[in-house]
Structures are given as C-alpha cells and as structure tokens.
Backbone as CSV, one residue per row, in Angstrom:
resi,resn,N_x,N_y,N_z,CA_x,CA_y,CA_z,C_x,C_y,C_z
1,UNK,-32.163,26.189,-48.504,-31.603,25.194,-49.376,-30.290,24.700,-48.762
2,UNK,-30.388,23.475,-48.607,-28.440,22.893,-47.839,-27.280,23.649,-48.848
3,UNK,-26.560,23.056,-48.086,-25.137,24.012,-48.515,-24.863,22.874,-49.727
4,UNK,-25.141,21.446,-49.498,-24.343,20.632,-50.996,-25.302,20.495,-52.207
5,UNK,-26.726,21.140,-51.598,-27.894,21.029,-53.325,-27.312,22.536,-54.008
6,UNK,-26.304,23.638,-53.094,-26.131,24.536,-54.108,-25.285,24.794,-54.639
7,UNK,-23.901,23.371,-54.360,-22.978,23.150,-54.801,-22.787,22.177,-55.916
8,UNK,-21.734,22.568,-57.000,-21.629,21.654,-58.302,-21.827,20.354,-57.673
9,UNK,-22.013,19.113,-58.681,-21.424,18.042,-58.088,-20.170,18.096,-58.249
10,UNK,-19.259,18.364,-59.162,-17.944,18.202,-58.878,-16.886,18.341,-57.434
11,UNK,-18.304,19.942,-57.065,-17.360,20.749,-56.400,-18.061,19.600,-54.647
12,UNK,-19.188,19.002,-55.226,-20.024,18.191,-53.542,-18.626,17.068,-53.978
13,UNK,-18.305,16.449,-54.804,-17.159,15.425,-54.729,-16.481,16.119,-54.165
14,UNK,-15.503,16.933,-54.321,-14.308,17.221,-53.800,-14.520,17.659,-52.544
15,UNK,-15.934,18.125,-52.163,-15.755,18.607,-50.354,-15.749,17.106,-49.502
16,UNK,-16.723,15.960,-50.526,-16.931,14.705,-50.004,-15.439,14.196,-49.490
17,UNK,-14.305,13.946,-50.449,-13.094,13.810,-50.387,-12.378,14.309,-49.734
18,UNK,-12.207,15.672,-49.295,-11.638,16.274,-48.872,-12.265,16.254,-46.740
19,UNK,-13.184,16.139,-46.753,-13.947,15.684,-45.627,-13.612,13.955,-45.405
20,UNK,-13.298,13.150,-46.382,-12.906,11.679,-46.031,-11.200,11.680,-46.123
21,UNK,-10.535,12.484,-46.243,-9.377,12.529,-46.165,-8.928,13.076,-44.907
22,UNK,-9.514,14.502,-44.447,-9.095,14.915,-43.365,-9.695,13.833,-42.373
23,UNK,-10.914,12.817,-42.478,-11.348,11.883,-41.231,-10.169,10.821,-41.358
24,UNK,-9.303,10.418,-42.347,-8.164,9.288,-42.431,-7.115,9.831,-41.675
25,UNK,-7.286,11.064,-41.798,-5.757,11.622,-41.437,-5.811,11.765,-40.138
26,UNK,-6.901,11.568,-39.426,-6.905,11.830,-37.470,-6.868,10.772,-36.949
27,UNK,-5.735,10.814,-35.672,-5.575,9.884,-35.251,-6.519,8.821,-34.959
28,UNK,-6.625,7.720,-34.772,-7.434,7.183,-33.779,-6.961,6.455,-32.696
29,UNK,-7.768,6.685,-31.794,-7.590,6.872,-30.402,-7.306,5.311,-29.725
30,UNK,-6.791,5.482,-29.332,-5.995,3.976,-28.714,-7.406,3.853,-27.889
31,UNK,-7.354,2.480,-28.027,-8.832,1.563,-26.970,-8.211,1.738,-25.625
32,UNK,-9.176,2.084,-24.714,-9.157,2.134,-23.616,-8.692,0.836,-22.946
33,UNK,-7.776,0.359,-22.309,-7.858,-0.911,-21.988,-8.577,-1.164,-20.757
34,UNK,-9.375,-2.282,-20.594,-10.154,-2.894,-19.377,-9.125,-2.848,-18.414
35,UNK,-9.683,-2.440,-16.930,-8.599,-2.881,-15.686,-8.728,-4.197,-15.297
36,UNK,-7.941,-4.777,-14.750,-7.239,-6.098,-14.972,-6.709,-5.791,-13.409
37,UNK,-7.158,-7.392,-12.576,-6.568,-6.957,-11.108,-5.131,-6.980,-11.383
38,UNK,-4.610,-6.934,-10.023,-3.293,-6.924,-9.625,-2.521,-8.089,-9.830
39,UNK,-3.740,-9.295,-9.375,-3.162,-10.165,-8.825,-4.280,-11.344,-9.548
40,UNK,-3.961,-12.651,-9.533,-4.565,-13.296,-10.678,-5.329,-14.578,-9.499
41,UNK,-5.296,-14.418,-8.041,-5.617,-15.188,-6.998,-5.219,-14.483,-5.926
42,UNK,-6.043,-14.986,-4.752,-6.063,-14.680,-3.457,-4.967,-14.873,-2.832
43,UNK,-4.271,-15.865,-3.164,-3.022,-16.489,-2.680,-2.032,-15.708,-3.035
44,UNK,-2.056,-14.942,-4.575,-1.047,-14.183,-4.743,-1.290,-12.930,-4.374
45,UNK,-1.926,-12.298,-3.838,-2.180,-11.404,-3.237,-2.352,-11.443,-1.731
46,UNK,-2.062,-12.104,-1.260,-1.771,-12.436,0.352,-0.325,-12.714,0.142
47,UNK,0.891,-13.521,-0.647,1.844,-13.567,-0.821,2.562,-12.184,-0.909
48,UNK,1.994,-11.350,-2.042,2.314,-9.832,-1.898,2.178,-8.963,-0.728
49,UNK,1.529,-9.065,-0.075,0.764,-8.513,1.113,2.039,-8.936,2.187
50,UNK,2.212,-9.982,2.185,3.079,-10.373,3.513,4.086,-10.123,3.056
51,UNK,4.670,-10.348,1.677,6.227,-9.692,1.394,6.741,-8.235,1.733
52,UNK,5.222,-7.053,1.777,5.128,-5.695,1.440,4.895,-5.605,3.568
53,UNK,4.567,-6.344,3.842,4.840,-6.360,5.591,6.075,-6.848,6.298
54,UNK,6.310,-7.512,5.598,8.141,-8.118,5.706,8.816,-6.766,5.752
55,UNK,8.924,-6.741,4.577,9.813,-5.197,4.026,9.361,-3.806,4.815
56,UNK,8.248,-4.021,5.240,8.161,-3.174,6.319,8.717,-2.960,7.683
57,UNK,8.780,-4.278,8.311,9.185,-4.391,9.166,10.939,-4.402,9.528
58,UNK,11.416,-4.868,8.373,12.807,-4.370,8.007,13.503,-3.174,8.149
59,UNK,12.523,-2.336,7.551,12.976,-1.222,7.819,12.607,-0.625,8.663
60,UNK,11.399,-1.131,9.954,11.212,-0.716,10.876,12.697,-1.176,12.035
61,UNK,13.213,-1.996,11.835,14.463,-2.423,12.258,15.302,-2.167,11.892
62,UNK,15.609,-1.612,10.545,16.849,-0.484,10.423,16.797,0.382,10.510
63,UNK,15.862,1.275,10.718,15.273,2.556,11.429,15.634,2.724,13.502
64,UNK,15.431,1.577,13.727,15.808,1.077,14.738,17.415,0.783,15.758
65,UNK,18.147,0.247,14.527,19.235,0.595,14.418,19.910,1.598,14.570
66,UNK,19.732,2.686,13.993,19.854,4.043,13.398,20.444,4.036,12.256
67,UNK,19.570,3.350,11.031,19.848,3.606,9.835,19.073,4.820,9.328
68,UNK,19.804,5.896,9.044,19.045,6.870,8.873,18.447,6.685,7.273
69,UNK,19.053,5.778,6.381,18.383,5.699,5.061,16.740,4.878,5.083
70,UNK,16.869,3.800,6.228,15.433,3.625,6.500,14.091,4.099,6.689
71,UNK,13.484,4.194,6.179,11.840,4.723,5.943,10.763,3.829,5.962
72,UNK,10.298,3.494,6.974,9.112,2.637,7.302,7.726,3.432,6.400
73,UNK,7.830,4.543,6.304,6.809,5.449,6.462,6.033,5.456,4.934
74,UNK,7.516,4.852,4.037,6.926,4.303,2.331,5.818,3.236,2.140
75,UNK,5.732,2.265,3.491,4.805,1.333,3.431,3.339,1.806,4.154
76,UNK,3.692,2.923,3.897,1.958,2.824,5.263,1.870,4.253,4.467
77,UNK,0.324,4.346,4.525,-0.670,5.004,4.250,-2.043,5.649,5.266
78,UNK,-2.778,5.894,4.938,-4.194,6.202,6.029,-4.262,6.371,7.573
79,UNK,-4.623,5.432,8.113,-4.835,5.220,9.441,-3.480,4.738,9.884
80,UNK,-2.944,3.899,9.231,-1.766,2.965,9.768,-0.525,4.074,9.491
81,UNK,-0.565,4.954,8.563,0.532,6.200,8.489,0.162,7.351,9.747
82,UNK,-1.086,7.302,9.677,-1.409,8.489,11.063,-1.019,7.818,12.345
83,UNK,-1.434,6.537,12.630,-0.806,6.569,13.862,0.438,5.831,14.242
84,UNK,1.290,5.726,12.968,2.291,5.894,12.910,3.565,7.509,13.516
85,UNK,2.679,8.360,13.066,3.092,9.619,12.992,2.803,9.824,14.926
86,UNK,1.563,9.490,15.040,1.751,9.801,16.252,2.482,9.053,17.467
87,UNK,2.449,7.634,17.060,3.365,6.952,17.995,4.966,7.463,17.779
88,UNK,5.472,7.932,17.292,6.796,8.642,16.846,7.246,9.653,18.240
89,UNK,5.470,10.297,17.884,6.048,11.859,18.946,5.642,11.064,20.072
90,UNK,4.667,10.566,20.636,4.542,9.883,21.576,5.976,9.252,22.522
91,UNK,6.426,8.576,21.674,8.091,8.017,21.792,8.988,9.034,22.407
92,UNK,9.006,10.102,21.190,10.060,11.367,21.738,9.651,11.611,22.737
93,UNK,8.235,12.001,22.987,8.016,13.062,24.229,8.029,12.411,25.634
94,UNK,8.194,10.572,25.457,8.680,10.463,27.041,10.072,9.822,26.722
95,UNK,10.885,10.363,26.004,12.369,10.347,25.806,12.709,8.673,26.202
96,UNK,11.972,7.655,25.451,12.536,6.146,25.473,12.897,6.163,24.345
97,UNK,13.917,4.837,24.285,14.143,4.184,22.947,13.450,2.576,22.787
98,UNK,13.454,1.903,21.825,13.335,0.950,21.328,14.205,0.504,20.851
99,UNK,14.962,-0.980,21.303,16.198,-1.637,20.656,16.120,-2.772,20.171
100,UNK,16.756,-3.116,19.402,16.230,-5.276,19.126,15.675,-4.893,17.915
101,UNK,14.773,-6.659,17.718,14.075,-6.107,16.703,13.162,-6.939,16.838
102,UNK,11.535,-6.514,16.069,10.690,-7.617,16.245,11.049,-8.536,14.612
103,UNK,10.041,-9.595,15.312,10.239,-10.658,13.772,9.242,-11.200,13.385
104,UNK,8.744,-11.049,12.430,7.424,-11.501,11.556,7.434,-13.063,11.653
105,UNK,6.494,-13.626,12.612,6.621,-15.170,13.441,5.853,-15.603,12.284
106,UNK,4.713,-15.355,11.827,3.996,-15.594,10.961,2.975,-14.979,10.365
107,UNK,2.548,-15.011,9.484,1.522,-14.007,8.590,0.220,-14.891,7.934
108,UNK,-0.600,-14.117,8.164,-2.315,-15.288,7.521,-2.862,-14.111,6.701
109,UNK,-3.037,-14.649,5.938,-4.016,-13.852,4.872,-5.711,-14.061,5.311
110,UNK,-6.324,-13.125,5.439,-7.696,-13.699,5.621,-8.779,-13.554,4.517
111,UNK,-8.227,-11.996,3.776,-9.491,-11.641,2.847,-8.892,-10.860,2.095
112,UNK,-9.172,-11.212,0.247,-8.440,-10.238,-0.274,-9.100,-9.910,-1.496
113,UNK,-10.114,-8.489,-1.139,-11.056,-8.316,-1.934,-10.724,-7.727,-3.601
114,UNK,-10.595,-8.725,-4.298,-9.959,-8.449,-5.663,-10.470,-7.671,-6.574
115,UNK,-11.539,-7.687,-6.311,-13.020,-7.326,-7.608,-13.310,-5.928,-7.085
116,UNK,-12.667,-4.785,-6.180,-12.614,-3.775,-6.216,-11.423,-2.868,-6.326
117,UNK,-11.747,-1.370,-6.696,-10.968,-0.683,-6.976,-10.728,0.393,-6.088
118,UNK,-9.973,0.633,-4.837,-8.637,0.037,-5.138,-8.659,-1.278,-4.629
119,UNK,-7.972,-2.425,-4.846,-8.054,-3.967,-3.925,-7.500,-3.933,-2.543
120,UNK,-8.331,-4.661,-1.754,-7.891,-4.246,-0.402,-7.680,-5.764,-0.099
121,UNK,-7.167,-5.726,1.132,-6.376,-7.134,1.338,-5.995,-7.169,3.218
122,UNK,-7.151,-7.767,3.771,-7.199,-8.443,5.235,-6.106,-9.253,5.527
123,UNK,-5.078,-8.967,6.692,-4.108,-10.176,7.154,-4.028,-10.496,8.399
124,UNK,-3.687,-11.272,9.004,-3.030,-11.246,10.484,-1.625,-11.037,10.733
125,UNK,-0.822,-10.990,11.523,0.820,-11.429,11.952,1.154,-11.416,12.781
126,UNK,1.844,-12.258,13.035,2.046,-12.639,14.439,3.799,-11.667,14.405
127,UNK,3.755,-10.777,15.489,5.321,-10.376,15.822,5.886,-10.532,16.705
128,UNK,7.158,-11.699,16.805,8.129,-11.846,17.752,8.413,-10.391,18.753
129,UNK,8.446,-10.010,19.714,8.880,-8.650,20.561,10.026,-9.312,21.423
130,UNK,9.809,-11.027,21.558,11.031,-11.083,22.766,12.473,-10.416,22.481
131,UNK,12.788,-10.004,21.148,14.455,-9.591,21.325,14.760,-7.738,21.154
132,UNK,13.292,-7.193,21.784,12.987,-5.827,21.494,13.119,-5.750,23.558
133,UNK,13.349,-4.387,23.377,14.087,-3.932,24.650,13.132,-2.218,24.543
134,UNK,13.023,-1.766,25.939,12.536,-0.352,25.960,13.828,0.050,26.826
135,UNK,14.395,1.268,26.092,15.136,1.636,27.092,14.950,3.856,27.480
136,UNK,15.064,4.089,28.842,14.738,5.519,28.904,15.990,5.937,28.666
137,UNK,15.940,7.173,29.132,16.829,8.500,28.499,18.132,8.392,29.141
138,UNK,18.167,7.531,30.362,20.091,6.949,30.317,20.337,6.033,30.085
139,UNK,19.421,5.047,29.654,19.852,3.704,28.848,19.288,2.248,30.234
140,UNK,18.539,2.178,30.863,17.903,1.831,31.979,16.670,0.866,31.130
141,UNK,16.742,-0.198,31.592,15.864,-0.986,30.490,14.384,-0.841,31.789
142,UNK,13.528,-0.396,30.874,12.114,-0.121,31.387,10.967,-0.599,30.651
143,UNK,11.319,-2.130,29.997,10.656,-3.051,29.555,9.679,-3.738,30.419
144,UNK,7.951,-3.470,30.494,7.291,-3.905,31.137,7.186,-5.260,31.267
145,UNK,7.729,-5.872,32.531,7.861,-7.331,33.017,7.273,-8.339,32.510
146,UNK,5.813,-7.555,32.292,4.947,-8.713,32.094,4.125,-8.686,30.741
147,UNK,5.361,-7.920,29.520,4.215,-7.838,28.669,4.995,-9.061,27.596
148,UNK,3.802,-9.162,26.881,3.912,-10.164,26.218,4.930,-10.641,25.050
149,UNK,5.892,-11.868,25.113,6.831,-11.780,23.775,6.455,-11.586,22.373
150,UNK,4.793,-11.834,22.314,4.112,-11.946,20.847,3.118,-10.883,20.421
151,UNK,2.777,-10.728,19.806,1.707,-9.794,19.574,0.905,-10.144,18.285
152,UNK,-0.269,-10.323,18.286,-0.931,-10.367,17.525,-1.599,-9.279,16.597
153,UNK,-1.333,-8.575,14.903,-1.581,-7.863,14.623,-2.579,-7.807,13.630
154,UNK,-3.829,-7.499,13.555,-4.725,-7.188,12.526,-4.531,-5.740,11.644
155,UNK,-4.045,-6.395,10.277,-3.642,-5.808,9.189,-4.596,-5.399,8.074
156,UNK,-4.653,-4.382,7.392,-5.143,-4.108,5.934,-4.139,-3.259,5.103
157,UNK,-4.074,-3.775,3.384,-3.554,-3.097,2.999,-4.503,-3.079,2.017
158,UNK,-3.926,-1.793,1.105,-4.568,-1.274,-0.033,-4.132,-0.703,-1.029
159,UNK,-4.359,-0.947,-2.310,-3.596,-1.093,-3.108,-3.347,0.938,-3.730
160,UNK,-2.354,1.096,-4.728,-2.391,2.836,-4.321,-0.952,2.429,-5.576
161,UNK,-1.381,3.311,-6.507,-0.220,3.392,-7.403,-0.005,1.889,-7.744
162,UNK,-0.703,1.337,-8.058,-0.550,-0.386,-8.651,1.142,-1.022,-8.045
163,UNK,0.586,-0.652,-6.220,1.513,-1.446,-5.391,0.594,-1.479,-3.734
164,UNK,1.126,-2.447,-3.187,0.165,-2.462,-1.398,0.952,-1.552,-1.052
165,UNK,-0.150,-0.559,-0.070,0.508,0.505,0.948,-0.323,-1.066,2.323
166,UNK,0.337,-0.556,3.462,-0.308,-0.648,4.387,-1.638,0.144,5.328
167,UNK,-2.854,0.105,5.401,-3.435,0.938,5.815,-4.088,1.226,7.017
168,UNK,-3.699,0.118,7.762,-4.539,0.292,9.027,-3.769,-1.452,9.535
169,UNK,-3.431,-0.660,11.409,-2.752,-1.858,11.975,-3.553,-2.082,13.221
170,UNK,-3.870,-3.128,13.773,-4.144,-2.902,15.237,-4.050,-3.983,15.780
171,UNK,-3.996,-3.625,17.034,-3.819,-5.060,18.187,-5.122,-6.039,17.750
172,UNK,-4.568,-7.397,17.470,-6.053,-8.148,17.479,-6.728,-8.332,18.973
173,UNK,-7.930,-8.432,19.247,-8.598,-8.718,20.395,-7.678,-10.355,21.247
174,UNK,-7.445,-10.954,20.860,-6.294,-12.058,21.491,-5.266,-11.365,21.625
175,UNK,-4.325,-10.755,21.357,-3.637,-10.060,21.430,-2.470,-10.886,20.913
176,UNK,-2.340,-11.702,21.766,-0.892,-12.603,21.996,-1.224,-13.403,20.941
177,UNK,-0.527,-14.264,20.303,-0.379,-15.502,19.171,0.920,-16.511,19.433
C-alpha cells in the first residue's frame, strides 16, 4: 500500500505542503549562459591579434634592452613558447647578444576561425631586423652580411583564458617581405 493511501488526508496535505515549500525554498540555479565569441568579426579579431603581437614584440625589445621587468614569455604559449625557450639557451650557449630592435613593418590577418573553441587566429608580419645588431662575447658585431633586413613571419594565436596567447611562429617560405 503507498505511503500517502495510509496517511490522513490532513496529514497527505501537510506532507504535500511541506514538500512544496521545501521545493520554493531551493535555490534555483542560474541558466547556464551560451558562449558567445570573443570577437563579433574577423576584423576585430585580427585587430586584437596584431595589437597582442605588437605588445609582444615590445617587450621583446625591452627585454632586449635589459629591462629586466620585461616578459615576452606572457604572450606565447605551445609551440611558439617552446621554441622560444629553446632559442634563449641556444643564444646563451654561443655567448652572443642581440641589440636594436625589430619593428612590426606590417601585420595581415589571414584566418580567424571564430566558430571554435578555443578561437584560433592565422596572421602574417612582416619584421623590420635592419636596426637589430648580433654582437659576441666582446662586443664584435657578427651580424651575417647578407642576411636579410625583413623577415617574413607566419603566425597563430589562440585564444586561452578569454585573451590571444601566441602559439606558433615561423619563417614564412618567402621569407623576406
């Protein structure tokens, strides 16, 4: 026999009540909200993209300097943080420096896939090198003669904590721009 055919009705009201009171009294649960890109166009997300490579490169030049508060290393992530890490020791271990600075000549957005999670975002950039200098371990400029003032760089970033990391850099096949 159920538990409310062997209860009064009075007493099935008051469990009824007492069961619709404790369901009023629990919270309810905030709606999940839909994700919503970053960015509301391609354009503004290539705008972000090249600002977040700017600022990179900034501080790849006050790092350069010897600003020791500079940290390139906040903008990069994955592939583009690993061989970051290794061009570093690479550097130390044949005791050159790098002086000058390069300069972001120009930046192209090519692809900036919005409709996934995380959003990833294809660029080019072109980097000035003519006012960058190699120098060895007594200060002897050992800047290869013939390399090029420009460089052409194929970029991705990706998005990480609802901001662009950088994730991967490489020489484009033209090289020069």
């Amino acid at each position: 026999m159920p538990l409310l055919s062997r209860i009064s009705c009075p007493a099935a009201g008051a469990v009824t009540v007492l069961i619709g009171m404790l369901c009023s009294c629990a919270p309810i649960p905030d709606p999940t909200p839909s994700p919503t890109p970053a960015f509301a166009s391609e354009e503004q997300a290539f705008a972000a993209a090249e600002e977040v490579y700017r600022e990179y490169n900034d501080a790849v030049n006050a790092e350069l300097t010897g600003d020791a508060a500079a940290d390139p290393s906040v903008y990069l992530t994955g592939s583009a943080l690993e061989t970051d890490i290794e061009s570093s020791r690479q550097i130390g271990s044949q005791n050159v420096t790098f002086v000058g600075e390069g300069v972001v000549a120009h930046f192209t957005g090519l692809e900036a896939k919005l409709d996934r999670s995380p959003i990833e975002i294809d660029a080019t950039a072109c980097i000035d090198v003519s006012g960058t200098k190699i120098l060895d371990s007594s200060g002897i400029d050992v800047t290869p003669i013939d390399r090029p003032t420009r460089v052409l760089l194929e970029l991705s970033f990706v998005e990480s904590n609802r901001r662009l990391l950088i994730s991967d850099t490489q020489a484009a096949e033209e090289f020069e721009c």
